[in-house]
C-alpha positions in Angstrom: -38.2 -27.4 31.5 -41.0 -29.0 30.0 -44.1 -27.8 32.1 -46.1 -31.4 32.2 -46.8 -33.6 34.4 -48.1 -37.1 34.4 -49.4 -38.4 37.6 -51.6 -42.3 37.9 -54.1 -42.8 40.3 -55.9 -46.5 40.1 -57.1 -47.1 36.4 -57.0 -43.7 35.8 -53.8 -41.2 34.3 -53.5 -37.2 34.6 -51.6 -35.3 32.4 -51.2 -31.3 33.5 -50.1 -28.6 31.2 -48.5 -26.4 33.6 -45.9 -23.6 31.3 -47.1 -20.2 32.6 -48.5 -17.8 32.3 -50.9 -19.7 29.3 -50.0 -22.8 29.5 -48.3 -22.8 25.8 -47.0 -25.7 24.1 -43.2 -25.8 23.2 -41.2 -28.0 20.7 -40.1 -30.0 23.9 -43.2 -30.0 25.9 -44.6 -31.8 22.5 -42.0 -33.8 22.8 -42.5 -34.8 26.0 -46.1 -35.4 25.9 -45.4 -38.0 23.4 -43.4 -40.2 25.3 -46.0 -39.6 27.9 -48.4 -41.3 25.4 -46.4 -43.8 24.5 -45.6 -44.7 28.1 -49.5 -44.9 28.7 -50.5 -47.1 25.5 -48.3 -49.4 26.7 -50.2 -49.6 29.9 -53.1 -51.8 29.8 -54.3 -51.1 33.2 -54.8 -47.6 32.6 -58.3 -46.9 31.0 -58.8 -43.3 31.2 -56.9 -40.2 30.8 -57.7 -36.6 31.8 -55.8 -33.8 30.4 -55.5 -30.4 32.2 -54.8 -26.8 32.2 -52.9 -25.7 35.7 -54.0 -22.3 36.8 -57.7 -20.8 36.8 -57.2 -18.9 33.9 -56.0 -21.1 30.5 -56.5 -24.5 30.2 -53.9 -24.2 26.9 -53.3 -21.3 24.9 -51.9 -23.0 21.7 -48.2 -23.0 20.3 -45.7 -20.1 21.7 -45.9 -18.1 18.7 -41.9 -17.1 19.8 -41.1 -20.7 17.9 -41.7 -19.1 14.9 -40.7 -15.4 15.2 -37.4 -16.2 12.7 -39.5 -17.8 10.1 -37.0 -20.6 9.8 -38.8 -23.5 7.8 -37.2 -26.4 9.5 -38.1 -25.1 12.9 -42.0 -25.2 11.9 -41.6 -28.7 10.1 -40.0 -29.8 13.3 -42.7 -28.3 15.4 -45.8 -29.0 12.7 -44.5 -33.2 13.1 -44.7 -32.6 17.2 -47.9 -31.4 17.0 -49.3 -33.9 14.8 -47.4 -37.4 15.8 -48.0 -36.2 20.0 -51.8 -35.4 19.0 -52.7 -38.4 16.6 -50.6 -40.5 19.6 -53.7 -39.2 21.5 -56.2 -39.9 19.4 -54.8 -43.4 19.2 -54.9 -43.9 22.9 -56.3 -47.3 23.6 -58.2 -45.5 26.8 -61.2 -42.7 27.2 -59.2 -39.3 26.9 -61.1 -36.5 28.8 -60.1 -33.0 28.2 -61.0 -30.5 31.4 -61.1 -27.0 29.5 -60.7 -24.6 32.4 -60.4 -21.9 30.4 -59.2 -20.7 27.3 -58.3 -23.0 24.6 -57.1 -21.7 21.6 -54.9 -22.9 18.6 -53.1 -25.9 19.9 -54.9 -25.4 22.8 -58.1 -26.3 21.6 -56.7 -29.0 19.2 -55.1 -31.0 21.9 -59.0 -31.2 23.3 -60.7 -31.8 19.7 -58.2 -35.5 19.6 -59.7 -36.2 23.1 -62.6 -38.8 23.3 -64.8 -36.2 25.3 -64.7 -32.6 26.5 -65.9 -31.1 29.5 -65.5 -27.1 29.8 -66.2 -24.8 32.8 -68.6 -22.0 32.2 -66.3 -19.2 31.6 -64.1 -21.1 29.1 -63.2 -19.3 25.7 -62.4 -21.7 22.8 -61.1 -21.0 19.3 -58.4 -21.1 16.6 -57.5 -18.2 15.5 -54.2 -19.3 13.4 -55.4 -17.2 10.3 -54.9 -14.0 11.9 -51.3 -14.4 12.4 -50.7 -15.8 9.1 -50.4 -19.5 10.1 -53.1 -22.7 10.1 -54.3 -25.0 12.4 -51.6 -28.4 11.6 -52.4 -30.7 14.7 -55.3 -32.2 13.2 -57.7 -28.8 14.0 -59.2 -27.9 10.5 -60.1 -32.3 10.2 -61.6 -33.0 13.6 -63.5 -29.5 14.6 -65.3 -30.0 10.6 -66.2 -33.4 12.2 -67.4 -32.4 15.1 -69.3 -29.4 14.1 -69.7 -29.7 10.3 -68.2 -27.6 7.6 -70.0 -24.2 8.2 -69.1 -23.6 12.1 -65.4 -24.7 11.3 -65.6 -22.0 8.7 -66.8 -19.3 11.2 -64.1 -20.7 14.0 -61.3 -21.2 11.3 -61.8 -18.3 8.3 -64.1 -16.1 10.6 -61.4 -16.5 13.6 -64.7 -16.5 15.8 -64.1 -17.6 19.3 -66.8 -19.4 21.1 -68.2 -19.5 24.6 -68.9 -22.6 26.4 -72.5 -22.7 26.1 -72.0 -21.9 22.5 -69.6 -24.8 22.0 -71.8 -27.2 23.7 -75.1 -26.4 21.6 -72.7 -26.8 18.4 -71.7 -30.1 19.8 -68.0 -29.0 20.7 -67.8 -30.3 23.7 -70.0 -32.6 25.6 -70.6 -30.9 28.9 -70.5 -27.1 30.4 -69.7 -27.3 34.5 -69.5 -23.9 36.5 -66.2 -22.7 37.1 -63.6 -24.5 39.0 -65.7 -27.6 38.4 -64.3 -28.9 34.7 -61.2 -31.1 36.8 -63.6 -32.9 39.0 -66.2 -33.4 36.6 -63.7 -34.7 34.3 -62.8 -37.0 37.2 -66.1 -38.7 38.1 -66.7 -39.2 34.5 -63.2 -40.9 34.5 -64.2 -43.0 37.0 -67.1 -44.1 35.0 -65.2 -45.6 32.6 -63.0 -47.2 35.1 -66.4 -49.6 36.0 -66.7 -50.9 32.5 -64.9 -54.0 30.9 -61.7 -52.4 29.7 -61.8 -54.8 27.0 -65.1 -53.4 26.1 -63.9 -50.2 26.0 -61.4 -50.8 23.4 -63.5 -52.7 21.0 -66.1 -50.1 21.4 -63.7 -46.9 20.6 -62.4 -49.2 17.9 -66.0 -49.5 16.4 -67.2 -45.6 17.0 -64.0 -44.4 15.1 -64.1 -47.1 12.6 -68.1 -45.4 11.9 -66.5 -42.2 11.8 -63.9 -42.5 9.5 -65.4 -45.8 6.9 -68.4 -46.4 5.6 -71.4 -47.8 7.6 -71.5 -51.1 5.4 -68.2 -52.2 7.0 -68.1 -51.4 10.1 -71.9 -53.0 10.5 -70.2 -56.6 10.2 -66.9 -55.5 12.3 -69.3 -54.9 15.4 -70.9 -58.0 15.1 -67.5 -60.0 15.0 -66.2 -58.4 18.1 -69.2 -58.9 19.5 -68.7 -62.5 19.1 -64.7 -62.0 20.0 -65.6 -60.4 23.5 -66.9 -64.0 24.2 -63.4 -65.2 24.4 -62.3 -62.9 27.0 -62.8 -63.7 30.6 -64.0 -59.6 30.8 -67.1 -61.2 29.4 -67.6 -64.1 31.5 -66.7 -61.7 34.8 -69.2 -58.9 33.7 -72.1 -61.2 33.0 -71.3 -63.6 36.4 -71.1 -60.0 38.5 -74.3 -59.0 37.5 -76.0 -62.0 37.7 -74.8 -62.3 41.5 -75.4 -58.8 42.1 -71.3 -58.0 42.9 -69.3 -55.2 41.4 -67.0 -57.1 38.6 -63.5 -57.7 39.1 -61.7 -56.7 35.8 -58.9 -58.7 34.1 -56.3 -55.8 32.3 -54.8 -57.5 29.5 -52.6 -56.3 26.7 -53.7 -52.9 25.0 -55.4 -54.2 22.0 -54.9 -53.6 18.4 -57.3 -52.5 15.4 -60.0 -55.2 15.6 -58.5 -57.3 18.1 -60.0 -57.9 21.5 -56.7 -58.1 23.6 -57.3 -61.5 24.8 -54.3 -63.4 26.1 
């Protein structure tokens, strides 16, 4: 069995990590989550995603180390490609992804969070990688987006230090965007979703698009990019509704069009 779920409700997709007792990821639960992916990029009505751990006590405790216990090198390339096409598929995701920490996230755990648009952990949550200490690295993408998020020197403590961090802690470093008391990460992580739900979907994706592009390119180009899309939005009806709703005080009524690509509005 797989152990995940993918459940749609309106504009809005929920993917649960349920392989007890830790909710560890497996060569086919990668797999699976994948297709999952795939099946929701190719979704244009869908606009947000929240990722969960089922239980109280682990929102994701990483890979289960058991996949590598014979040390066969074809196993972890196999496993090392899951990890990174199922996670960069995420980060790719044409919506807002929202990762509900519950608990502990660790290795893979945590990783599968740090390619989500925004993180929202309960109070008691533990994160960290701690792949060093059992010989191994963080390949899905951990030692490139935690240095992003938190700079070189606390992805040196979490990575070479193997120090774990506490909510609050993660939060002040900038880790994750919001701390919620426990038993409160899934429906926080659901209003928020529901914010994005109200905004121009075609907004959205020309506005990820932009904040990515500033992430990963230089400030000189992605000053002009913004300033064409800006112009391009004004050939998508999301434009004319949003601006017509307001004006007569109305909640808009949103056209879903194709899933955009890189620079593209998704206009048909």
């Amino acid at each position: 069995m797989t152990r995940i779920r993918l459940e749609y409700h309106g504009h809005v997709a929920y993917i649960t990590l349920d392989h007890p007792p830790a909710n560890t990821w497996t060569l086919a639960s990668l797999q699976a989550f994948l297709q999952m992916m795939v099946e929701l990029d190719s979704r244009p009505d869908v606009v947000a995603l929240v990722i969960r751990g089922a239980g109280e006590k682990f929102f994701c405790a990483g890979a289960d180390l058991k996949m590598f216990a014979d040390g066969s090198l074809e196993h972890a390339r196999a496993v090392a490609e899951a990890f990174g096409h199922a996670f960069e598929a995420l980060a790719n995701f044409h919506g807002v992804s929202i990762a509900a920490i519950n608990g502990y996230a660790m290795g893979g755990g945590l990783e599968v969070a740090l390619a989500c648009d925004i993180r929202i952990a309960e109070q008691q949550a533990t994160l960290g990688l701690p792949e060093a200490s059992v010989g191994l690295l963080p390949c899905a993408g951990g030692t490139q987006r935690l240095t992003e998020l938190v700079g070189p020197g606390w992805a040196k403590r979490m990575i070479l230090c193997g120090e774990k961090m506490s909510a609050s802690r993660a939060y002040e470093m900038g880790l994750v965007e919001e701390v919620v008391t426990e038993g409160h990460a899934w429906a926080a992580a659901q209003q928020m979703a529901q914010r994005v739900v109200r905004q121009s979907p075609s907004a959205l994706r020309v506005c990820k698009t932009l904040i990515n592009q500033g992430r990963s390119g230089p400030r000189d180009a992605a000053l002009p990019l913004e300033r064409r899309l800006f112009l391009d939005l004004f050939g998508d009806p999301n434009q004319r509704e949003g601006v017509a709703a307001f004006l007569e005080k109305r909640q808009p009524s949103w056209h879903y069009g194709a899933p955009s690509k890189k620079g593209e509005t998704g206009n048909e």
